[in-house]
N, C-alpha and C positions, 0 to 999 in steps of 0.2 A: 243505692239503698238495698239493706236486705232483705227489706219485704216483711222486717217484723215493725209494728208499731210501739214509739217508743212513749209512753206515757211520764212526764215531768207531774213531780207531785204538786198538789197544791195547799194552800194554809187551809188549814182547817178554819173556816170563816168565826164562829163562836170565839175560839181559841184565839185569833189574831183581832175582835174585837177586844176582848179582855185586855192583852199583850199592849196593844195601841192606845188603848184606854189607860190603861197605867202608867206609862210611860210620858203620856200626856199631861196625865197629871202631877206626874214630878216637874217637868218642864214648866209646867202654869206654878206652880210654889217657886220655882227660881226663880219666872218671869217677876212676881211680884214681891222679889227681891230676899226670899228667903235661900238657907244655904241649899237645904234638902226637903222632902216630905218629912214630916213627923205626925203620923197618926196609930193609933192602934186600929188593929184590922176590921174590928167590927165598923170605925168609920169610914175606911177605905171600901168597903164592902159598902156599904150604905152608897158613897161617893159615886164609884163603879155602878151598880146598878139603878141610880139614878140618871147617870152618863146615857149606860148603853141598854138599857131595857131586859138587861140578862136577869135574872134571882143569883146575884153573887153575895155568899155567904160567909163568917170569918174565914173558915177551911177552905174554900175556891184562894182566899188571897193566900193562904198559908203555902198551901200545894204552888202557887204562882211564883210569889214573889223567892219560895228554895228554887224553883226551875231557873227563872234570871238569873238570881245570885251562882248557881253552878253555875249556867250558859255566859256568866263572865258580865253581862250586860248590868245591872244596877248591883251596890254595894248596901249592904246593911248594918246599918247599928244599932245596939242593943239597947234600949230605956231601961232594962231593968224592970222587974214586976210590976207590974199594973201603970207602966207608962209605956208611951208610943215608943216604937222601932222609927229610925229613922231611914227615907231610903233616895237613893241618887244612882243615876245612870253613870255608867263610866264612858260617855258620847266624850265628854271630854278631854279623859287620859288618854282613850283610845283614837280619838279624831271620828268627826263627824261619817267619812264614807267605812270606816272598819266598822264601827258603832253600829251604825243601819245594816249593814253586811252582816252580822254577827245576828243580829233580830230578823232579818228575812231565811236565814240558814235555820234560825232555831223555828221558826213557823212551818218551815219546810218538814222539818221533821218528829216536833212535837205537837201535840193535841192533849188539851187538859184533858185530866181523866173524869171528869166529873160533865165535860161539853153538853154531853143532853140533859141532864138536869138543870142547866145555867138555862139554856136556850126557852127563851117565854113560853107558855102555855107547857110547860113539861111537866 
């Protein structure tokens, strides 16, 4: 060893509830046999922090779900004004261990920018 200490990042815990939360809840809209998520944000937002006890508000999902959609991990489609965006993980074009690879990589080195606000009592 060289005697320096090497520090591995870690998820930002707020950020990787959000991240997990979401992604959950696409999974549960499959599970019960639909194709994708369809909601607009302000339910997602309602959904989420009912879930995880954060204050996540339209702009937390907005900010969120552009970060996935760059980071490759879920797809979006567009409703068109004043109807829901639709939204689906790409776990399944990309296979299950790339999928979760891709979402521990992205926790590894993003933090919503908004975390202390999300986080209760803030």
């Amino acid at each position: 060893m060289d005697g320096v200490t090497h520090h591995q990042p870690e998820p930002d815990p707020v950020t990787e509830k959000l991240v997990l939360s979401f992604i959950d809840l696409i999974h549960e809209r499959k599970l019960a046999g639909r194709r994708e998520l369809a909601a607009t944000m302000e339910t997602i937002a309602a959904w989420l922090s009912e879930r995880t006890g954060l204050t996540v508000q339209p702009y937390h999902v907005q900010t969120l779900t552009a970060t996935l959609r760059e980071a490759g991990i879920i797809t979006v489609g567009g409703g068109g004004i004043g109807l829901p965006n639709t939204y689906d993980t790409t776990e399944h074009s990309m296979g299950a261990e790339a999928f979760w690879d891709q979402v521990d990589a992205l926790l590894l080195v993003w933090k919503h920018p908004s975390r202390k606000s999300l986080a209760p009592g803030a």
